[in-house]
C-alpha positions in Angstrom: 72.4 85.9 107.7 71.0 84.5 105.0 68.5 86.1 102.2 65.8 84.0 100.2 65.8 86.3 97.3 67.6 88.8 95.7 65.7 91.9 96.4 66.2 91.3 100.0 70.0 91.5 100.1 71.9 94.5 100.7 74.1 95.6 98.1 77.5 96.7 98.4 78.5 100.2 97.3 81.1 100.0 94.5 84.6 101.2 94.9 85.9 102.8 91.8 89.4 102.8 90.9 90.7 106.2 88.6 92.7 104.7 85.3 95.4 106.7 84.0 97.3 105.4 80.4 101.1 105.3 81.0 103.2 104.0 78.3 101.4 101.1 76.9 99.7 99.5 79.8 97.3 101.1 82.3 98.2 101.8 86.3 96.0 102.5 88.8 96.1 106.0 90.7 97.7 105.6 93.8 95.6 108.4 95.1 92.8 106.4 95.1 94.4 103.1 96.3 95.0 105.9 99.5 91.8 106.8 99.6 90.6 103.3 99.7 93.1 102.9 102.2 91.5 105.3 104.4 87.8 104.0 103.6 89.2 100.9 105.0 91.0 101.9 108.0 87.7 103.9 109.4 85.6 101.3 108.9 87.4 99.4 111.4 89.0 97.0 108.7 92.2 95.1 109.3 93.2 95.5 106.0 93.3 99.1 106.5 96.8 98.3 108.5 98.0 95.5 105.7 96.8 98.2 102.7 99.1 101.1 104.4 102.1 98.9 105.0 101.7 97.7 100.9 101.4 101.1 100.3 104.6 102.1 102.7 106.2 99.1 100.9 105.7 100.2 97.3 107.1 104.0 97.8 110.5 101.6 99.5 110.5 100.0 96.3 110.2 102.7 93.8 113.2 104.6 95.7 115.3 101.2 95.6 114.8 100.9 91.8 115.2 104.8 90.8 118.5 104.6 92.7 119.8 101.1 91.8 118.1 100.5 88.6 120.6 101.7 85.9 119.0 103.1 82.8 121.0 100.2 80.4 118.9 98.0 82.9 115.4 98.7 81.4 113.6 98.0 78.0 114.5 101.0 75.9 118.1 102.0 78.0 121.2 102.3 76.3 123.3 99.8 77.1 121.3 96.5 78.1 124.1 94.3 78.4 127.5 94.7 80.0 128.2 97.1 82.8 125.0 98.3 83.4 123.5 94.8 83.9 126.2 93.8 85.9 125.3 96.3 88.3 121.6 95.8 88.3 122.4 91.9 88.8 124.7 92.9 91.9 122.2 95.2 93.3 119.1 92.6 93.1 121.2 89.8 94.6 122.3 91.7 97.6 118.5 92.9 98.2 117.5 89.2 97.6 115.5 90.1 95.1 116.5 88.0 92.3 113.5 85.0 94.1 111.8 87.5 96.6 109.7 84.7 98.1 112.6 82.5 98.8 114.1 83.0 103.0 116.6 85.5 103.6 118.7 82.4 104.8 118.9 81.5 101.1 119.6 84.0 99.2 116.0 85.6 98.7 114.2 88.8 99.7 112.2 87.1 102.3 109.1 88.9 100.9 105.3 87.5 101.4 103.3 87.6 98.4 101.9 91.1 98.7 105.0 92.4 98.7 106.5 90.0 95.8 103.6 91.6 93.5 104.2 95.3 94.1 107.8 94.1 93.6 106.8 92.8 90.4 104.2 95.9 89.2 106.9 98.0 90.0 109.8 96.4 88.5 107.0 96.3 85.5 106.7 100.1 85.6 109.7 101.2 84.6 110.3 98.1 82.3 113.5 96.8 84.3 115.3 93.6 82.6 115.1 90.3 84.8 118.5 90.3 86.2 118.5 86.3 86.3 116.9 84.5 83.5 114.0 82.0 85.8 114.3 78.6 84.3 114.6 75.7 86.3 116.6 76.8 89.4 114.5 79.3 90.8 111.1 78.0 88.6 111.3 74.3 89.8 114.5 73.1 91.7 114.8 75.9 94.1 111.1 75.6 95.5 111.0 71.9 94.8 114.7 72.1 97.7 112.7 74.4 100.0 109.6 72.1 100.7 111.8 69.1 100.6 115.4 69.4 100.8 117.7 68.9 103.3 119.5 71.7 104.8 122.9 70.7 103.5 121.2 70.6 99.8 119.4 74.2 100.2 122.5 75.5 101.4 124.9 74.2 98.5 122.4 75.1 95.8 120.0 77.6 96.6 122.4 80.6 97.5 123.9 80.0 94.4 120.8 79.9 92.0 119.5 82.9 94.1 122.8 84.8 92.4 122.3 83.4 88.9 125.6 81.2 89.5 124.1 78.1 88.1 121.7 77.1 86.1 119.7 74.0 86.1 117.6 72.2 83.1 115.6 69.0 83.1 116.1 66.6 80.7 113.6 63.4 79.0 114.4 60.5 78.0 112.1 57.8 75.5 113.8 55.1 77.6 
């Protein structure tokens, strides 16, 4: 339906979202991502269903990284390199964590965007250390592979970027 003028349109009611400082950087109350949740869900939303399941996802997460993330592991720890890192490196590979959004099949978390950003808010919140350093692998080869590589070329070199193995760089030339 479609309105002429402004005064004619219904306006929507605002949803407000409680701030709370934490650290340096601002997070939003979960309470009231729940309540939205709800708000959702009885007004017959279908997001209501998508919001609980990100919200069922990001508790799974928190539990993973208070159990696997070692302290050395995040900005601030005591040890950041060594052991500690070692672990936290070993832990995110297994989970496929290391490239979330890549397949299972290669070495990823097989994770859909939603789920790759609470990942990454969460991974944020308690100031973990990137376990693999991006660069080229998993920033420009590894996706570049998965649209258009062959099977034989995802399988030698995406399971092994996915574990921080190899590294990749792209050089220039003047010539």
């Amino acid at each position: 339906m479609r309105f002429r003028n402004r005064e004619h349109r219904p306006k929507p009611e605002p949803l407000y979202i409680r701030m709370r400082p934490r650290d340096d950087f601002r997070q939003i109350d979960h309470n009231a991502i729940h309540s939205i949740a709800q708000a959702l869900s009885v007004y017959g939303s279908s997001r209501g269903g998508e919001m609980a399941a990100i919200t069922a996802f990001r508790e799974e997460v928190r539990d993973w990284l208070n159990e696997h993330c070692p302290d050395g592991a995040r900005a601030g720890g005591s040890d950041g390199t060594g052991d500690a890192m070692q672990r936290w490196r070993d832990a995110l590979v297994e989970r496929g964590w290391t490239v979330p959004t890549w397949p299972k099949d290669y070495g990823g978390g097989g994770l859909d965007r939603a789920q790759a950003r609470v990942l990454a808010e969460e991974l944020g919140r308690i100031r973990a250390r990137p376990a693999i350093m991006g660069g080229m692998g998993t920033g420009m080869l590894g996706p570049t592979l998965l649209e258009y590589g062959t099977e034989e070329q995802k399988k030698r070199h995406l399971i092994p970027i996915s574990r921080g193995e190899t590294r990749w760089c792209q050089g220039y030339s003047a010539v």
